[in-house]
C-alpha positions in Angstrom: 0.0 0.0 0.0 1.3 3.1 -1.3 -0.4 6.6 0.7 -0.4 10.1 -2.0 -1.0 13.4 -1.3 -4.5 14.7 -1.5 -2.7 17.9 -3.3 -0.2 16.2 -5.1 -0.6 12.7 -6.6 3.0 12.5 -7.5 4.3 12.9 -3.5 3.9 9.2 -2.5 5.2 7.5 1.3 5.4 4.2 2.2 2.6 3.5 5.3 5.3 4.1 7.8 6.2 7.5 6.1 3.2 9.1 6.2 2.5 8.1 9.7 5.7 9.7 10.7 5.4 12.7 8.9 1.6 13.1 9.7 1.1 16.0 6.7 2.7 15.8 3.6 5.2 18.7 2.7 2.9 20.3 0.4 0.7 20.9 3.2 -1.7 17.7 1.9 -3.6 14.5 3.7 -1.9 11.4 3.1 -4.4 8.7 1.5 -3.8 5.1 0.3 -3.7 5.1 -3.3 -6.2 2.4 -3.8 -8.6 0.6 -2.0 -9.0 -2.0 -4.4 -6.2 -4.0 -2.4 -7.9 -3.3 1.2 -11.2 -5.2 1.1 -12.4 -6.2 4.2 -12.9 -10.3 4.5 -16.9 -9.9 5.3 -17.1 -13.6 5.0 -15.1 -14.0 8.8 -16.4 -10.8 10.1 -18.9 -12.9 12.2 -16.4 -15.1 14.0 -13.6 -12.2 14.6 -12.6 -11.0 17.7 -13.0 -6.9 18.7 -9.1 -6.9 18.3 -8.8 -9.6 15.3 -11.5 -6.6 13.6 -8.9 -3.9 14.8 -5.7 -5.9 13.3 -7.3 -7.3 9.8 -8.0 -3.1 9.3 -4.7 -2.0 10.1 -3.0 -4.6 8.2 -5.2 -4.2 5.0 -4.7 -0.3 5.1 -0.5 -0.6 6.1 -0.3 -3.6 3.8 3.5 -4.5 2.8 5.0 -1.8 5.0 7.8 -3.2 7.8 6.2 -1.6 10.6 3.7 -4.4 10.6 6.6 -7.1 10.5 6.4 -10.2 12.3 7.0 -14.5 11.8 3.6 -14.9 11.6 2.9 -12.5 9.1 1.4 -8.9 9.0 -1.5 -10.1 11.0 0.1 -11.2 13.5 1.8 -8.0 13.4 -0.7 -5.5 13.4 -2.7 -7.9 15.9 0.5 -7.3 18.8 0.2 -3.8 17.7 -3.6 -3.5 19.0 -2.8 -5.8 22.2 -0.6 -3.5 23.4 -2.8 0.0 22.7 -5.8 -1.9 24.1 -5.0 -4.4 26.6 -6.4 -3.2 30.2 -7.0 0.0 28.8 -10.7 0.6 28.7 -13.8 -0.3 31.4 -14.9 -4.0 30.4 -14.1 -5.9 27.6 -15.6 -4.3 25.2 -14.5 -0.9 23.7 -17.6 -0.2 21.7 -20.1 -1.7 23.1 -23.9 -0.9 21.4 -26.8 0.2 23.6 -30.0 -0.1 22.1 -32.2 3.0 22.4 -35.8 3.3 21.0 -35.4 2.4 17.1 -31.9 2.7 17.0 -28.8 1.7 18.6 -25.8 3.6 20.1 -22.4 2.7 19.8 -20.8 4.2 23.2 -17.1 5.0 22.2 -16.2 6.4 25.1 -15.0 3.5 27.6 -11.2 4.2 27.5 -9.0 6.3 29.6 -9.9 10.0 28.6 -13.9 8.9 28.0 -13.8 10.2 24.7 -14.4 8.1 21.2 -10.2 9.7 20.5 -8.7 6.6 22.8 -9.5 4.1 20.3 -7.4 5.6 18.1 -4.7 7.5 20.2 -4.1 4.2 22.4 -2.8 2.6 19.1 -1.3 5.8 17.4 1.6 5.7 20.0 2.5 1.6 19.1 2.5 2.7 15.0 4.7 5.1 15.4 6.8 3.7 17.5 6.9 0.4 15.1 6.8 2.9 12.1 10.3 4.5 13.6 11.8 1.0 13.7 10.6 0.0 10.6 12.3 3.3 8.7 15.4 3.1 11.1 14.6 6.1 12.7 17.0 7.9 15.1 15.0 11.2 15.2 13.3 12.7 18.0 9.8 13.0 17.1 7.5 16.0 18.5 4.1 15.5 18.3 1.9 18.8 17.9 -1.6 19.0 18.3 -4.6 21.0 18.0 -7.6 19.9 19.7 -11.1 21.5 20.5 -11.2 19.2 23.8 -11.0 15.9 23.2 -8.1 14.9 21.1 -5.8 16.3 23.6 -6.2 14.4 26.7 -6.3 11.2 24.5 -3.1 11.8 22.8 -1.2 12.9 25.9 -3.3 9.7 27.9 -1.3 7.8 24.7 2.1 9.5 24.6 2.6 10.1 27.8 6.3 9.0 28.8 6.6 7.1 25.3 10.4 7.2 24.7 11.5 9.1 21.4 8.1 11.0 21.6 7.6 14.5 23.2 3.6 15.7 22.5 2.8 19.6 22.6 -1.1 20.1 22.9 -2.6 23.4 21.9 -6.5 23.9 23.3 -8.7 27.3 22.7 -8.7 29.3 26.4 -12.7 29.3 25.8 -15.0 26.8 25.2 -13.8 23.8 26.3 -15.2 22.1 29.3 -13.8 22.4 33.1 -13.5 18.8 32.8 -11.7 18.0 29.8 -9.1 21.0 30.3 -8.7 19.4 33.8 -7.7 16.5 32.2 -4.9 17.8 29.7 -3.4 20.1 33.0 -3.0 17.3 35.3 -1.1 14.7 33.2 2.3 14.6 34.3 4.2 13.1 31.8 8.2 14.1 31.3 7.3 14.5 27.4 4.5 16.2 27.6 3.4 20.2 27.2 0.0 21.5 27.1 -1.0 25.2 26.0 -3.9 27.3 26.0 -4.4 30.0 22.7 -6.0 32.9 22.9 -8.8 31.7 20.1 -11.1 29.3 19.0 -10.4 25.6 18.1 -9.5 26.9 14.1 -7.0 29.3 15.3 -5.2 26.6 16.9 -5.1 24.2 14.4 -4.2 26.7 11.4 -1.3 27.5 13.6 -0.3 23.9 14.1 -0.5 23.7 10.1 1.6 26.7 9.8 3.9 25.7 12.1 4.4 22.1 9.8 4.6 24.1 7.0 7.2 27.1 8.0 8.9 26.0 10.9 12.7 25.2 11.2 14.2 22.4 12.9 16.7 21.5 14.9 18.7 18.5 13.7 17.3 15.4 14.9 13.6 16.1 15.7 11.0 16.3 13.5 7.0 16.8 13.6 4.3 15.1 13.6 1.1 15.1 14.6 -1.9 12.8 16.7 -5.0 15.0 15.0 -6.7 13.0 11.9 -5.1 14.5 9.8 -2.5 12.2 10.4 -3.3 8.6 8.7 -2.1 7.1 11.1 -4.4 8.7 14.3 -7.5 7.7 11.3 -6.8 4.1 10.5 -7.7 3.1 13.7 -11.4 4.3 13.9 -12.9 2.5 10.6 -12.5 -0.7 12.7 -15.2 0.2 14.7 -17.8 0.6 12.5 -17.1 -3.6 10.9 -17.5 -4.1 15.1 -20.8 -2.3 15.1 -21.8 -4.5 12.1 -20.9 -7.5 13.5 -22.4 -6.8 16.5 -26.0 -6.1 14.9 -25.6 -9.4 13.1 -25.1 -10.9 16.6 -27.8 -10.1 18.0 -29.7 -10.6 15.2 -31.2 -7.2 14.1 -29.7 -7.3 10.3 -28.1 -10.5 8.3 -25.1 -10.3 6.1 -25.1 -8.1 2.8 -28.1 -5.5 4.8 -27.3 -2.0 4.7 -26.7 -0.2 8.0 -26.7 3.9 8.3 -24.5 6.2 10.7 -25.5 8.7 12.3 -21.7 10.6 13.2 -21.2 14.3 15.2 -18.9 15.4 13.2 -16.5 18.7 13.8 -13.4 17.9 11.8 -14.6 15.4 9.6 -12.4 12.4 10.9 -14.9 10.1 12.3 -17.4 10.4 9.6 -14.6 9.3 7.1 -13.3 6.6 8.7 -16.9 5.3 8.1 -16.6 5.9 4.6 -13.6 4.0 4.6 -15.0 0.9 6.0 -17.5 1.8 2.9 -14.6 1.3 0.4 -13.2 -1.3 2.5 -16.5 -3.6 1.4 -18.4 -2.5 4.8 -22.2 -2.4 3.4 -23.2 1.3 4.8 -26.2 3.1 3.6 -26.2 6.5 4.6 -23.6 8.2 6.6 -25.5 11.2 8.4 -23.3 13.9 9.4 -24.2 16.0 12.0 -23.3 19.5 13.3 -24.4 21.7 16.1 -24.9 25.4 15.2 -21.7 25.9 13.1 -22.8 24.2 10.5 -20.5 25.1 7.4 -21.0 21.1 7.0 -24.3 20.8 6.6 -24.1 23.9 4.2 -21.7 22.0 2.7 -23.4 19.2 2.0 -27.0 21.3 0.9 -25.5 23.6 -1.7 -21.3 22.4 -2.3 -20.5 25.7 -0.9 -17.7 25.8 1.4 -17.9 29.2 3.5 -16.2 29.7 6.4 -16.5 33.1 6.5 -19.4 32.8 8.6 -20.1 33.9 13.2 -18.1 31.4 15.2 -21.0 29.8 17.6 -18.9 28.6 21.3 -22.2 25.7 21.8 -22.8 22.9 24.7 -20.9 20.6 22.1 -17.6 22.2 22.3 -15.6 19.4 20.5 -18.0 20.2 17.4 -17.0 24.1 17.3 -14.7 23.6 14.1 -15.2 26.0 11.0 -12.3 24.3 9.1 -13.2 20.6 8.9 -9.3 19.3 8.2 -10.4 16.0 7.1 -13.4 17.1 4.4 -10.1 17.6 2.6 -9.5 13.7 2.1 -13.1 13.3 1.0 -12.3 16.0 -2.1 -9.3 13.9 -3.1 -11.8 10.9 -3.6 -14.0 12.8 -5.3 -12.6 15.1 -7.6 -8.7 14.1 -8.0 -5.5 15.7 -6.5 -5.6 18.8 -8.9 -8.9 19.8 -8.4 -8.5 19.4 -4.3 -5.4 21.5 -4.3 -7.6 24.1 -6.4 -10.1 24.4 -3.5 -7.7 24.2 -1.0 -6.3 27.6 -2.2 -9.7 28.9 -2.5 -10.3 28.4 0.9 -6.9 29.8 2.1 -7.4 33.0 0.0 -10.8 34.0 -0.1 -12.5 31.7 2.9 -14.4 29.7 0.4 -15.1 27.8 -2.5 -17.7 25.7 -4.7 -18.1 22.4 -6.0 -19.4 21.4 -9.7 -22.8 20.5 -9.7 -21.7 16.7 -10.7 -19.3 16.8 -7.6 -21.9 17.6 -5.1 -24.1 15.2 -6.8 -21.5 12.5 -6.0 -20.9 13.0 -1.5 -24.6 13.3 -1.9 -25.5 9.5 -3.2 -23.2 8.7 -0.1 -24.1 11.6 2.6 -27.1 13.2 4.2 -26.2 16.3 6.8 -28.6 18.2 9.2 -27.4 20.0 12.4 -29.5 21.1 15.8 -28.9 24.1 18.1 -28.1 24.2 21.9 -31.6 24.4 22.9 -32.7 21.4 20.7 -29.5 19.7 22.7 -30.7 20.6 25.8 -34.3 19.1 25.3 -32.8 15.7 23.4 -31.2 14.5 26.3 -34.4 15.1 28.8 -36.0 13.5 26.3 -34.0 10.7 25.7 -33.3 10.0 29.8 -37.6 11.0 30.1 -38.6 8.4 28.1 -35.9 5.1 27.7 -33.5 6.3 30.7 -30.6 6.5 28.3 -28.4 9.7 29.5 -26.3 11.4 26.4 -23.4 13.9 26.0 -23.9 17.2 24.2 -22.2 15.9 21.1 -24.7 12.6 21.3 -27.8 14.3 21.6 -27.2 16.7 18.3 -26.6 13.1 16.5 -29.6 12.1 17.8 -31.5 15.5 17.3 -30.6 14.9 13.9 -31.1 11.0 13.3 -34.9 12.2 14.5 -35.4 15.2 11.8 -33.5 13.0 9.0 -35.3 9.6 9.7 -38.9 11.4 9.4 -38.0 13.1 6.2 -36.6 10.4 4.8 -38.6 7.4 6.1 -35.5 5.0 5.7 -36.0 1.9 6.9 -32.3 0.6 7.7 -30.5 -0.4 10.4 -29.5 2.9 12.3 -26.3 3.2 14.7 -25.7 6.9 15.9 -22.2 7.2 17.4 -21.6 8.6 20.9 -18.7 10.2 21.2 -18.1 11.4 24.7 -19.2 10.4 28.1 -22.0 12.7 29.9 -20.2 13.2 32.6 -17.5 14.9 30.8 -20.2 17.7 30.2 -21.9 17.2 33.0 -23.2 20.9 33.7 -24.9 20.9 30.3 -26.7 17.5 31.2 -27.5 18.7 34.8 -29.4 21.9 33.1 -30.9 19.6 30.6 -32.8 17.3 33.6 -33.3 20.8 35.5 -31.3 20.0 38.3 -28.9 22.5 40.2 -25.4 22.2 40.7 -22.6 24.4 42.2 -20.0 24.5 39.2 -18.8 21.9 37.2 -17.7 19.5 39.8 -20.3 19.4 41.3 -22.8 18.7 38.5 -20.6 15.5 37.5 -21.5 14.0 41.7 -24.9 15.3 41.5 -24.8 13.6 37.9 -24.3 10.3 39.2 -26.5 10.7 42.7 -29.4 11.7 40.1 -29.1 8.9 37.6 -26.5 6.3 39.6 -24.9 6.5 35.9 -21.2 5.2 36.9 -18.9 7.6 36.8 -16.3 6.9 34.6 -13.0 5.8 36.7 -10.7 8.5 35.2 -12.7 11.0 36.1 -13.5 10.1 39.6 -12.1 13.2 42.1 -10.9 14.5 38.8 -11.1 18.2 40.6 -8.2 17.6 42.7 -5.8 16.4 40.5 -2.8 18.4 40.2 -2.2 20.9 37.9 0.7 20.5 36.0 0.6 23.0 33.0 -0.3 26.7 33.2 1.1 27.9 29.9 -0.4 30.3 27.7 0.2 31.8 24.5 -1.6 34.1 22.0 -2.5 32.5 18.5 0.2 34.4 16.4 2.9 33.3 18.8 2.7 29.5 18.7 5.3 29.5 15.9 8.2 31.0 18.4 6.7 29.0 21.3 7.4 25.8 19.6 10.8 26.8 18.5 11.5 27.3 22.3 10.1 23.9 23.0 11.6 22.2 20.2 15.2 23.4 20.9 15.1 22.9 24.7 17.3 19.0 25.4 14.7 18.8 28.6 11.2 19.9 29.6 11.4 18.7 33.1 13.1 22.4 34.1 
């Protein structure tokens, strides 16, 4: 398997290479150059494993590349790979397990260590690159920089944490974030590690991280990469999830082989929602993948009129990890469609002038595979009471607009498939926005997650038990046109244990 640049067919890495680098030099997504060679065996879906799933993905989408090397084959490989991201590392045995809920079912992804759907991937992200630096005889140090809108940062530190070779810098927007998921990116500890609040909004943050790939100057002997979805590597990981969920409806016997299933995804940057469009190409049989978006919905715009604007208000909602204007990964799904010159074309557009617009015959094509719809705070706010009211199911913000929206698109469209609507995040890592959703009071955050769990005796998730006095470790700030010089700092500093 050969991975090209969504801007540049001609740039072309090796598996292991584009997991290293994360963004191609041209400031490109790295994609496999086929899927033709990665087709999912369907016919022992049935009798695989959770981690058998995980390892036949990875080794069909890092086919051939030495990182996966092993006596046994590249199985065997990638299936040590996934032991060692996932053994003891989430609540029960199962990762994703599916709850049903009214017509549907919900695939709860947020049972690892940061409580977030980000740990299935950023639990294995640390062994690839690790076996990826083997593989290409890397001596390197490799810094890891991130941008995350609350979620993708404690998973990636929770996953690099003390990982030799690695240091991880994580960038997070002052506002909007929750108490509890900036709580747990300050408290983790780890020699390698170096968290940052920006003065800005989630986009900010990550167009600085891209800059800083693009225009920064390295020492000798470290080089970037990055743990976002932008980086192959950090997105491989989540299509396995979805052939779980199909399995698992088979199982208990709500669809047979060959039946179409939908997803219903809340999507911010576009990374989840694709890896479900993999698994498409990979021979998964989805119907409809539903994306959904809270108030700042240049997606669903997106997907209405092919008019990508994001010169539009910046909304701070009750689904903070969804409060993304630039949706990095859309990128990927332009390559598929319309080819590596065309994407490159729009890619300027949207540097330049904010914007820009597919052909009619383009849009035509994401539709046959896509429908889109978004909800506001206050329809947030009344899904979950709903929801807990009537099947005593308790949802996250970022649940509850999928849901909010699986609602409004199943009535217009009466489609009769198999639904599963990802869950992304545990309740109680937005607890205040639950607690005001079932009209109970609370004094602060902290306090709604207790009175969380003494309302509903909803387990609270271990890693978030007396999460309020942890200790803080990281305090810095920086302002968003100074990330470039705080990274040079970082990067040319031998120790950041001083």
């Amino acid at each position: 398997m050969l991975y090209l640049s969504t801007r540049n067919n001609k740039i072309s890495k090796t598996p292991s290479e584009a997991v290293l680098m994360g963004i191609a030099k041209d400031g490109g997504l790295y994609m496999p150059k086929s899927f033709d060679e990665a087709k999912f065996p369907m016919d022992e879906l049935q009798k695989m494993s959770n981690k058998e799933i995980s390892a036949r993905v990875i080794s069909l989408l890092f086919a051939g590349d030495k990182m996966l090397s092993d006596e046994n084959g590249e199985m065997a490989g990638a299936y040590k790979l996934v032991s060692k991201a996932y053994d003891n590392k989430f609540e029960g045995d199962d990762f994703a397990p599916l709850s049903k809920v009214e017509d549907a079912y919900v695939m709860e992804l947020y049972h690892g260590p940061t409580c977030a759907f980000k740990d299935v991937a950023l639990q294995l992200l640390p062994q690839l690159i690790s076996a990826a630096k083997k593989a290409t005889d890397m001596k390197d140090e490799i810094v890891i920089l991130t941008a995350t809108s609350g979620d993708t940062g404690s998973a990636a530190l929770s996953g690099f944490s003390n990982v030799e070779g690695v240091k991880i810098i994580v960038f997070y927007p002052r506002v909007g974030i929750s108490a509890v998921q900036e709580r747990q990116m300050v408290s983790v500890d780890g020699k390698n590690t170096c968290v940052c609040s920006v003065g800005g909004n989630f986009d900010d943050a990550q167009s600085g991280v891209k800059n800083i790939f693009a225009n920064l100057k390295l020492p000798e002997g470290v080089v970037l990469s990055s743990a976002n979805s932008i980086n192959i590597g950090r997105l491989a990981p989540q299509v396995a999830y979805y052939f779980k969920a199909y399995r698992d409806l088979m199982a208990n016997g709500e669809i047979k082989m060959g039946d179409k299933v939908n997803f219903v995804v809340p999507t911010g940057n576009f990374g989840d929602i694709l890896a479900g469009y993999f698994a498409k190409q990979m021979g998964l049989p989805v119907g409809k993948l539903v994306c959904a978006s809270n108030e700042n919905k240049v997606l669903t715009d997106f997907f209405e009129n092919g008019i990508y604007n994001k010169n539009r208000s910046f909304h701070i909602t009750k689904s903070p990890s969804m409060d993304i204007l630039i949706s990095s990964n859309l990128e990927r799904l332009l390559y598929m469609v319309c080819g590596s010159d065309k994407c490159a074309e729009y890619m300027a557009q949207l540097k330049e002038k904010g914007e820009y617009k597919l052909t009619s015959e383009e849009l035509s094509k994401i539709k046959s595979e896509f429908e889109a719809g978004y909800c506001d705070d206050n329809e947030t706010i009344d899904t979950i009471k709903e929801v807990y009211e009537s099947s005593k199911y308790l949802m996250d913000t970022h649940t509850a607009v999928a849901w909010s929206v699986y609602k409004k698109w199943l009535k217009e469209s009466g489609n009769k498939d198999k639904t599963v609507v990802l869950s992304t995040a545990s309740p109680y890592k937005f607890s205040n926005s639950v607690m005001n959703a079932l009209g109970k009071s609370y004094n602060g955050e902290f306090d709604a997650l207790k009175k969380l769990n003494k309302y509903t005796g909803a387990k609270i998730p271990d890693s978030l038990v007396d999460i309020e006095n942890k200790a803080i470790f990281h305090k810095v700030t920086v302002e968003k046109d100074d990330m470039m010089s705080f990274v040079d700092s970082m990067v040319n500093k031998k120790s950041w244990n001083d």
